[in-house]
SEMARVO-589427 format. One record per residue (C-alpha): residue in one letter; residue number from 0; y, x, z. Coordinates in pm, whole numbers, plus 32768, in hexadecimal, padded with zeros to 4 digits. Layout:
N
["a" NUM [Y X Z]]
...
END
This chain:
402
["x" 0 [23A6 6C2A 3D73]]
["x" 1 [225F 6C80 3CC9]]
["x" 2 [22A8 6B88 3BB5]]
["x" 3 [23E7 6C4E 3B95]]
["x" 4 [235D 6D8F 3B5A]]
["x" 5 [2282 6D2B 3A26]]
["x" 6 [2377 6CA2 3986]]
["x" 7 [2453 6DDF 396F]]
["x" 8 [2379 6ED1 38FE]]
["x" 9 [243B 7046 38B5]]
["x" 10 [24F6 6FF3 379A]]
["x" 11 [2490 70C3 3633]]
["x" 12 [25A7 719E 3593]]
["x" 13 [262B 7111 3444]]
["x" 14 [25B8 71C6 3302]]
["x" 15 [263D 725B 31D5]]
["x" 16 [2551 7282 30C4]]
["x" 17 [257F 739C 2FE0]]
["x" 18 [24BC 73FA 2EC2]]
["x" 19 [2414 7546 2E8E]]
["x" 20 [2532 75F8 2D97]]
["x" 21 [260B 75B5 2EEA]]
["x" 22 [2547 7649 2FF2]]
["x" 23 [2531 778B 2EF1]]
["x" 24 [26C5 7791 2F14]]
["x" 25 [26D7 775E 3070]]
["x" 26 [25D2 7854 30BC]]
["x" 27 [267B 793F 2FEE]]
["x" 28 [27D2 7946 30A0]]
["x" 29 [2700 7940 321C]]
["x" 30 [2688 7A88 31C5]]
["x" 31 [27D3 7B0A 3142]]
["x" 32 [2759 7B5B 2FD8]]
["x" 33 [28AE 7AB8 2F41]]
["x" 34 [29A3 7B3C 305D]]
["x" 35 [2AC5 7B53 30C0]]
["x" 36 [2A45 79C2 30AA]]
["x" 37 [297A 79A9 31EA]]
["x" 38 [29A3 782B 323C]]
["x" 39 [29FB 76B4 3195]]
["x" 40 [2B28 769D 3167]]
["x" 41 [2C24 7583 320D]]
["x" 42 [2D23 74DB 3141]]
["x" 43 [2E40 75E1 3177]]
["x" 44 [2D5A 76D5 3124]]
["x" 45 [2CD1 765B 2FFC]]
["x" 46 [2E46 75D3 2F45]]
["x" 47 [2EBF 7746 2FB8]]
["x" 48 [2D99 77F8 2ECA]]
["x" 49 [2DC9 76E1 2DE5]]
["x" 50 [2F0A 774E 2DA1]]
["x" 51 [2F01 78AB 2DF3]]
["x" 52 [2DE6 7913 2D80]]
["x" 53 [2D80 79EB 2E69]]
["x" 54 [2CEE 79E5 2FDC]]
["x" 55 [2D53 7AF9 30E1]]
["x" 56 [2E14 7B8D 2FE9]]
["x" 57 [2CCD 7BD1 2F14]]
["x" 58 [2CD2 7B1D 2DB7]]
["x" 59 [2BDC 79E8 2DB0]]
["x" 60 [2C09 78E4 2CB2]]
["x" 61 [2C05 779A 2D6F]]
["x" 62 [2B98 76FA 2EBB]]
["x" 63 [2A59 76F6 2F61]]
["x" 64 [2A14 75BB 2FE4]]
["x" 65 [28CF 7493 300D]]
["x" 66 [291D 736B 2F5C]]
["x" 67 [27D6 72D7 2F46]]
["x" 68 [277E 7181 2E33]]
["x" 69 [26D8 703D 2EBD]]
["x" 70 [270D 6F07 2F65]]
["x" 71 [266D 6F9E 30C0]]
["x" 72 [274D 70AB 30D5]]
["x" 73 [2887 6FF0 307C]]
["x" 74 [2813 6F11 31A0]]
["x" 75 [280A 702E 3296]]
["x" 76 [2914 70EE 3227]]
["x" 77 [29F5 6FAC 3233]]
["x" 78 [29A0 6F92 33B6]]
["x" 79 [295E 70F5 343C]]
["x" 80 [2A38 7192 357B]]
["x" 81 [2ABD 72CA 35A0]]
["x" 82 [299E 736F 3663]]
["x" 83 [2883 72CD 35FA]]
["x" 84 [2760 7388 35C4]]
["x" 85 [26B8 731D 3474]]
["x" 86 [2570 7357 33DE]]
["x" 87 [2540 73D4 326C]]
["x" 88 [2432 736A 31DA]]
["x" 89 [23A8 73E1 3082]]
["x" 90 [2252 737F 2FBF]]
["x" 91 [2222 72AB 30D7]]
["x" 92 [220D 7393 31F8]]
["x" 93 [231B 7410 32EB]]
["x" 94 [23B6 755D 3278]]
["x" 95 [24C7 7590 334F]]
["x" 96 [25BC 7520 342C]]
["x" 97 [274B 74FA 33FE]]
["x" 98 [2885 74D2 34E9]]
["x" 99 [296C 73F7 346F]]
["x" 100 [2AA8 7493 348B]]
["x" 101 [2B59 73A3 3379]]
["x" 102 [2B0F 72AE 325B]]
["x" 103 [2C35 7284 314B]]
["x" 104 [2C36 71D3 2FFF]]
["x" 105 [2C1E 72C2 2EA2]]
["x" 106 [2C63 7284 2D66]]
["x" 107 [2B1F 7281 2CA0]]
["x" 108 [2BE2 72E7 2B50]]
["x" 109 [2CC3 73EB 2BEA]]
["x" 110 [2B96 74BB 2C80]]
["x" 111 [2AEB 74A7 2B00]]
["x" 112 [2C05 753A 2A81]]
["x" 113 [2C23 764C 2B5D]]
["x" 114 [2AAF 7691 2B59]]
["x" 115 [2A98 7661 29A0]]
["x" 116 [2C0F 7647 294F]]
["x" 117 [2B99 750D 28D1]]
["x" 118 [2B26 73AC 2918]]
["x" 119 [2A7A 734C 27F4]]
["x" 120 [2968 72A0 2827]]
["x" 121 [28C1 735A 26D4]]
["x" 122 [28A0 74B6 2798]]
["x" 123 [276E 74FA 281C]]
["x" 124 [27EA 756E 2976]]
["x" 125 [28BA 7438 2989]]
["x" 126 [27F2 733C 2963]]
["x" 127 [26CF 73E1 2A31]]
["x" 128 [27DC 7406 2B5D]]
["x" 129 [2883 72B9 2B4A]]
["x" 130 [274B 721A 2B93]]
["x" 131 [2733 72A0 2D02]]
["x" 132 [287B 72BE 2D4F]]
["x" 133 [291D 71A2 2E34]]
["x" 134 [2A93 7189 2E93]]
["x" 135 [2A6F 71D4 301F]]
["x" 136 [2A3D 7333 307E]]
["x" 137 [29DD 73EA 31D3]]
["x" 138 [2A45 74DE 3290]]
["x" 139 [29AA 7593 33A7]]
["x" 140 [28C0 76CB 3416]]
["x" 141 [2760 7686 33B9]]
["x" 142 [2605 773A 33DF]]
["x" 143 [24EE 76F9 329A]]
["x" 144 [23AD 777F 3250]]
["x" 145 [2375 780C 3129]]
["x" 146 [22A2 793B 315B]]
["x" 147 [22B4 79C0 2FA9]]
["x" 148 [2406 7A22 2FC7]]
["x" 149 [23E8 7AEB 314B]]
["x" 150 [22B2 7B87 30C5]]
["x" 151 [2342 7C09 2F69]]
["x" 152 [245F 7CA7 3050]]
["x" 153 [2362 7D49 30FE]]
["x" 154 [22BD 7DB5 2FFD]]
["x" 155 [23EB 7E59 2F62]]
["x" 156 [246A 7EF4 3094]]
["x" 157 [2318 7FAA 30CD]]
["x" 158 [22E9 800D 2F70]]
["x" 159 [2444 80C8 2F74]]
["x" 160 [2405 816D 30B5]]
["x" 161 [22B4 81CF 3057]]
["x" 162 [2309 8255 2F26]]
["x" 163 [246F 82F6 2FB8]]
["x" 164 [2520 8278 2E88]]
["x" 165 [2686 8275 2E98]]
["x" 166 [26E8 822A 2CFE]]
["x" 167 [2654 80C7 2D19]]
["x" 168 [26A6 8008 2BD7]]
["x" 169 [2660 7E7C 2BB6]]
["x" 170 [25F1 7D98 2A5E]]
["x" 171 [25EC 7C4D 2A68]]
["x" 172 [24D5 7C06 294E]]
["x" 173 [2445 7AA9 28D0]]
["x" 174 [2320 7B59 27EC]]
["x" 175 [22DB 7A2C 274C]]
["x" 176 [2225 7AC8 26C1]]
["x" 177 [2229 7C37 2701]]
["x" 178 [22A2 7D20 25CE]]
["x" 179 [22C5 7E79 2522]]
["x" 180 [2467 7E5A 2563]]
["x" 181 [2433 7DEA 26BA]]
["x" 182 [2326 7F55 26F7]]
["x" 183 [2447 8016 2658]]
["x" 184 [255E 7FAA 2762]]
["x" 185 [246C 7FCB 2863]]
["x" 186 [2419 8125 2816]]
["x" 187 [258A 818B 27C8]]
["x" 188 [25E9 80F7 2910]]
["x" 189 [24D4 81D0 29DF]]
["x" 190 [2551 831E 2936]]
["x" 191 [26AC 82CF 2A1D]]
["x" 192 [2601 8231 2B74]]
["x" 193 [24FE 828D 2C85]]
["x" 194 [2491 8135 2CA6]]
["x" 195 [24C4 7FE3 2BA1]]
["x" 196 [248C 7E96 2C3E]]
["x" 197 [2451 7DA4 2B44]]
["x" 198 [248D 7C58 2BA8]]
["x" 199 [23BA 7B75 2AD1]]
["x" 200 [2460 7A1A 2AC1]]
["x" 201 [23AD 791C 2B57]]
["x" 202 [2455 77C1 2ADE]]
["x" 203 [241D 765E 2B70]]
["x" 204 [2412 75CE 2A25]]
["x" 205 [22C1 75C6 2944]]
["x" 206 [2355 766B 280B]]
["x" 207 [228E 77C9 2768]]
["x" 208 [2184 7860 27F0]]
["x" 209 [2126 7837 2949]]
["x" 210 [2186 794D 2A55]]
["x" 211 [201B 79C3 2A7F]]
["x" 212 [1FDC 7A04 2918]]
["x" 213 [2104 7AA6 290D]]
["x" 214 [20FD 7BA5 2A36]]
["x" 215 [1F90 7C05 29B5]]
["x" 216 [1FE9 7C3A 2897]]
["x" 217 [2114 7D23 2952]]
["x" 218 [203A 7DAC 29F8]]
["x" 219 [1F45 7E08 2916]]
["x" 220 [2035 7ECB 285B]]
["x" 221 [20CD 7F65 29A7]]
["x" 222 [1F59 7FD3 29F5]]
["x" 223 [1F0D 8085 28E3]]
["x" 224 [2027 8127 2847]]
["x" 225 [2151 8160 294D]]
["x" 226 [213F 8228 2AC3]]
["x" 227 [20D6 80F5 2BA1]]
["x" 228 [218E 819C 2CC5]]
["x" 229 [22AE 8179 2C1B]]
["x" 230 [22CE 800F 2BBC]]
["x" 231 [22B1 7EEC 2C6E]]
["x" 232 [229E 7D68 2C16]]
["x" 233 [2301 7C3D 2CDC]]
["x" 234 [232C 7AD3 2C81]]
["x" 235 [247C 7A6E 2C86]]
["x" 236 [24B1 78E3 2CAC]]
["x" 237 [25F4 78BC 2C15]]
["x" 238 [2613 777B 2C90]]
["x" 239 [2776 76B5 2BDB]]
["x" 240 [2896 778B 2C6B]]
["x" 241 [2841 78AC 2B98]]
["x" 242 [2840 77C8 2A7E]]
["x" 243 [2974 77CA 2A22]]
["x" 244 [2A6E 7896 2946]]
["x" 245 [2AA6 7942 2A7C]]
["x" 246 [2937 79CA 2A9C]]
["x" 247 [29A8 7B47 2AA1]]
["x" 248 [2A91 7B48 2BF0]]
["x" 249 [2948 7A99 2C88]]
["x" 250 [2846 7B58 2C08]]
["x" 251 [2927 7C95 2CA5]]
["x" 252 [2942 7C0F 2DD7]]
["x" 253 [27CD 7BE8 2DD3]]
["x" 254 [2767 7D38 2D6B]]
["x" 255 [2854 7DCE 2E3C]]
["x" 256 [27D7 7D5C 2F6C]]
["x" 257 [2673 7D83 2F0F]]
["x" 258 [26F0 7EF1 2F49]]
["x" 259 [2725 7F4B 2DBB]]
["x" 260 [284C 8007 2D65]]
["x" 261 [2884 7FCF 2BE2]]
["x" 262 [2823 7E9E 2B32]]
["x" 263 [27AD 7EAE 29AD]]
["x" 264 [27D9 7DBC 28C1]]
["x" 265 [27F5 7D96 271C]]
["x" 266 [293E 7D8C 267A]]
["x" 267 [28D6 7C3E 25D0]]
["x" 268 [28F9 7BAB 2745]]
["x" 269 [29A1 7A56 2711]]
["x" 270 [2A43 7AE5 284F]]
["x" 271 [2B0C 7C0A 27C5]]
["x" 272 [2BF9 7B5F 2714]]
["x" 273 [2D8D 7B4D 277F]]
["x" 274 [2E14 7A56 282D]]
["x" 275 [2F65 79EA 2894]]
["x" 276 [2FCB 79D8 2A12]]
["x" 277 [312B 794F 2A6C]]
["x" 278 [31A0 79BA 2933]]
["x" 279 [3102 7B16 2935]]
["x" 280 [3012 7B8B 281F]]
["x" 281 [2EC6 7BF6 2902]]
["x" 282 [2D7B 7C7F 28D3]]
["x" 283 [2C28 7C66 29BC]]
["x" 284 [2C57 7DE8 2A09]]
["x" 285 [2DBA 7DAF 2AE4]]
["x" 286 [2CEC 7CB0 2BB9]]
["x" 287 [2BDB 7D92 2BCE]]
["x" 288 [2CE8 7EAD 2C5E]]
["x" 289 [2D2D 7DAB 2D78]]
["x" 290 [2BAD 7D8B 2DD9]]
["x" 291 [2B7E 7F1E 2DC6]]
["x" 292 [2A64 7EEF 2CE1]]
["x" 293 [2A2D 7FD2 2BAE]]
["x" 294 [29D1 7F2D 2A52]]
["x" 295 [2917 7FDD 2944]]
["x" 296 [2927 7F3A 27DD]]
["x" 297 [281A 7F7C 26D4]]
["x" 298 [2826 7F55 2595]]
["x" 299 [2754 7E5A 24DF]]
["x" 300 [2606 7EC1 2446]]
["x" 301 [259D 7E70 22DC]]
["x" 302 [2467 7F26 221C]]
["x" 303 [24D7 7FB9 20BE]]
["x" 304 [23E7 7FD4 1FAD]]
["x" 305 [24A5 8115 1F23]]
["x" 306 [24C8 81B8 208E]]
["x" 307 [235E 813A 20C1]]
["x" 308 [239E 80F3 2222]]
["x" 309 [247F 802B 2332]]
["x" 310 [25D0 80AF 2307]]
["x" 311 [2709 8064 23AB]]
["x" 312 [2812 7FA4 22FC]]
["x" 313 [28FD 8065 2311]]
["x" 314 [2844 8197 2279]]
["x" 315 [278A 812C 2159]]
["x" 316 [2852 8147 201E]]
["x" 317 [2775 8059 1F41]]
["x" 318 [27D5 7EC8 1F27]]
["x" 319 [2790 7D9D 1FE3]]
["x" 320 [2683 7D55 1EC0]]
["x" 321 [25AC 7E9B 1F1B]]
["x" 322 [2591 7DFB 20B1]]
["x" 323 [2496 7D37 214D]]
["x" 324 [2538 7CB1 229B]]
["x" 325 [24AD 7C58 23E1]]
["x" 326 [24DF 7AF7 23F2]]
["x" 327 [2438 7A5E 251B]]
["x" 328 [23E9 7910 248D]]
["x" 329 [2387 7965 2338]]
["x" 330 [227C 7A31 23DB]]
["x" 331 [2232 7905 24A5]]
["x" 332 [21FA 7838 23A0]]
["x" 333 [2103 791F 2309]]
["x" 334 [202D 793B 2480]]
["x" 335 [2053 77AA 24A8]]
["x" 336 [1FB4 7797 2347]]
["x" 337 [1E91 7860 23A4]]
["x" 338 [1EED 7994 22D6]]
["x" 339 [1EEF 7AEC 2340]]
["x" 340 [2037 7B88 232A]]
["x" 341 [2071 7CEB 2251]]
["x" 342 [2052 7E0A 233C]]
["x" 343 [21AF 7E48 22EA]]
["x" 344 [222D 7D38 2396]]
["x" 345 [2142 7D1B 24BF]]
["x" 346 [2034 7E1D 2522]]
["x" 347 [1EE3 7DC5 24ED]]
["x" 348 [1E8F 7DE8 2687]]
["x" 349 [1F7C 7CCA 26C8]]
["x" 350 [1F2E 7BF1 258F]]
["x" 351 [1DCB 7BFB 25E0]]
["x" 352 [1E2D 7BAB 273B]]
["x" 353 [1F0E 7A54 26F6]]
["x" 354 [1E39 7A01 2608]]
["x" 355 [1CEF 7A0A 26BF]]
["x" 356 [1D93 7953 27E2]]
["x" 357 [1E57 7870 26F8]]
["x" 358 [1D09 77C6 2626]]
["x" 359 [1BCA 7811 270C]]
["x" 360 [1A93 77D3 267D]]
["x" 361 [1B17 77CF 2545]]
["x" 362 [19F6 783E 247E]]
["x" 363 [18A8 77B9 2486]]
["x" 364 [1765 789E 249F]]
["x" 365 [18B0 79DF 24D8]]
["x" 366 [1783 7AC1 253E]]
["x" 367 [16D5 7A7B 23AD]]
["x" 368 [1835 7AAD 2331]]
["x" 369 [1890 7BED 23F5]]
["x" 370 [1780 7C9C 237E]]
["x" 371 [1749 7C04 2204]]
["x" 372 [18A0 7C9A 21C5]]
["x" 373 [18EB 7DA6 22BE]]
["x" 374 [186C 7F29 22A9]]
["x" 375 [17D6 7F76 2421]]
["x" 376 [16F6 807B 24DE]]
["x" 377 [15B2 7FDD 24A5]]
["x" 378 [15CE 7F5A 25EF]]
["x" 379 [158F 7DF8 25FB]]
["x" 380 [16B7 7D5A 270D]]
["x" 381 [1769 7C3B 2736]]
["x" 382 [18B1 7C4C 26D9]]
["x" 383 [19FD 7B7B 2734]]
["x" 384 [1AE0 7AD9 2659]]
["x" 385 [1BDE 7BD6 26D1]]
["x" 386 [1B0C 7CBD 2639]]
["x" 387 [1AD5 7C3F 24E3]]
["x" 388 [1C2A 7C08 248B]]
["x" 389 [1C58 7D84 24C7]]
["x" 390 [1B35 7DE5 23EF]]
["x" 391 [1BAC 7CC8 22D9]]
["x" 392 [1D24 7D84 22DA]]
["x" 393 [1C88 7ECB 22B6]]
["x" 394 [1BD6 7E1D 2159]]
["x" 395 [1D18 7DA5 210E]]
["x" 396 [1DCC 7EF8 212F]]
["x" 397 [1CBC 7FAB 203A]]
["x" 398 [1D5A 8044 1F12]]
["x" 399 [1C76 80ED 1E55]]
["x" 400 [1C44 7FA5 1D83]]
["x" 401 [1DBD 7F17 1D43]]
END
């Protein structure tokens, strides 16, 4: 009898292991940030939106579901039971626990297509996504941990109550990096909102500039020249769903239930463009009518040399050869080459910001430097790198020489 009882210990539950970009997703839908979805979805479910295209009558682009890569969860998917409580386990560590409800075979290829309208393996999205994505999904309710995302709901919630806005307008913004076109729609879209809530993408991959740079650089420009109360910033993981050429309908859904009522975004949105729907010419906006969202277009930003300043497109009268444009990885390539962009492209704040965080300890002997070059007080103080690229710009932008 005793012999018995060591030799059946309480039995473990099986495990799913999920990777980080994953748990984002799932925590996402738990708190209800991409509703009407609230759940994973079962096989009738998911061929229903598949087809459809919508979800409770609400348009969404294709299934949710957890197909999860890897020769450990094939194993366990291949022998769960309706019932069974699972564990989900990410970085190593349990994150959550799952119901099974159902497991049903996918086709990998179909769900790229309906995610990137394509499965070549040359796009980006595709062949990041094909490597984690098995041919068994789950079903079931499920509880994760994943505090970011509960926390930046929160945060949201209390800053619009706080503040008593009701025009609440959303931005999804990469910044990478930060420029003058990018301050321009930001400031046209305050003069029609109580509140903006940028949403500052936070991707899983490693391309650009990483996130922290980025939101101080933001932020550094939110600080100092825009009403703080009236802007707020919050990383957005935009983990693989919103990906896709069907990025708009998600980012809606988002915003909207982050408690913003209008959505911004540049005409040159990849998104914007028609489509055709069961043989029906359609744009973004008639899906947007279906989610009750508002969308504001602006126009794109370009800095003439006869206006002298950033202009709209479609109000300067002078040629494409008088216009400098705000292209985000030209400037890159400038900041990855160690050179300080023009101050009409980026402002000197946020140059001096990437660029300091970017090459630290760049400079041997900086204090020497600082102040064999640099006009000052007469106050001998050490200075940061932060601060001597400022100083250097202000050299560069002296005129009374040129």
């Amino acid at each position: 009898m005793e012999s018995s009882k060591r030799n059946s210990p309480k039995e473990k539950n099986s495990s799913i292991y999920i990777d980080t970009e994953a748990l984002s997703t799932l925590a996402l839908v738990q708190e209800g940030l991409i509703s009407p979805v609230d759940r994973l979805m079962n096989k009738s479910d998911a061929d229903k939106v598949n087809e459809s295209k919508k979800y409770k009558g609400v348009p969404f682009p294709f299934s949710f579901i957890l197909a999860p890569s890897g020769v450990k969860n094939k194993k366990s998917l291949e022998t769960l039971q309706i019932g069974e409580v699972v564990d989900l386990i990410s970085q190593k560590k349990k994150v959550g626990e799952l119901k099974v409800e159902e497991t049903f075979a996918i086709d990998p290829t179909l769900r790229l297509n309906k995610i990137y309208g394509t499965s070549d393996s040359s796009h980006p999205g595709v062949k990041n996504t094909v490597a984690r994505l098995g041919n068994i999904a789950i079903s079931g309710e499920y509880k994760v941990e994943y505090p970011i995302i509960s926390d930046n709901k929160k945060r949201v919630k209390e800053t619009i109550e706080r503040t008593g806005a009701k025009r609440v307008s959303a931005m999804m913004l990469a910044a990478n990096p930060l420029n003058r076109a990018h301050e321009r729609m930001i400031r046209q879209t305050l003069n029609n909102c109580d509140l903006l809530v940028i949403f500052l993408l936070k991707p899983f991959t490693k391309e650009g500039l990483d996130y922290e740079i980025r939101e101080n650089a933001l932020n550094a420009f939110i600080d100092n020249y825009l009403p703080r109360d009236k802007v707020i910033v919050v990383p957005f993981e935009n983990t693989y769903i919103f990906a896709g050429y069907n990025e708009l309908i998600l980012d809606a859904l988002l915003a909207k239930n982050y408690g913003c009522n209008k959505l911004v975004v540049g005409k040159n949105h990849a998104g914007l463009g028609l489509y055709f729907d069961k043989g029906k010419l359609n744009t973004i906006f008639d899906t947007f009518k279906d989610i009750k969202m508002e969308i504001e277009t602006i126009d794109e930003y370009v800095y003439c040399n006869i206006c002298n300043t950033l202009v709209s497109l479609q109000t300067c009268p002078h040629g494409q050869h008088h216009h400098v444009h705000y292209h985000s990885d030209s400037i890159m390539k400038l900041i990855q080459s160690g050179i300080i962009p023009p101050t009409i492209l980026v402002r000197k704040e946020v140059s001096a910001s990437i660029l300091s965080a970017l090459y630290p300890e760049r400079f041997d002997n900086l204090q020497d430097l600082y102040y064999s070059l640099m006009p000052d007080s007469g106050l001998i103080e050490e200075k940061s790198e932060e601060e001597f690229y400022l100083k250097l710009m202000e050299l560069y932008q002296t005129t009374s020489l040129s």
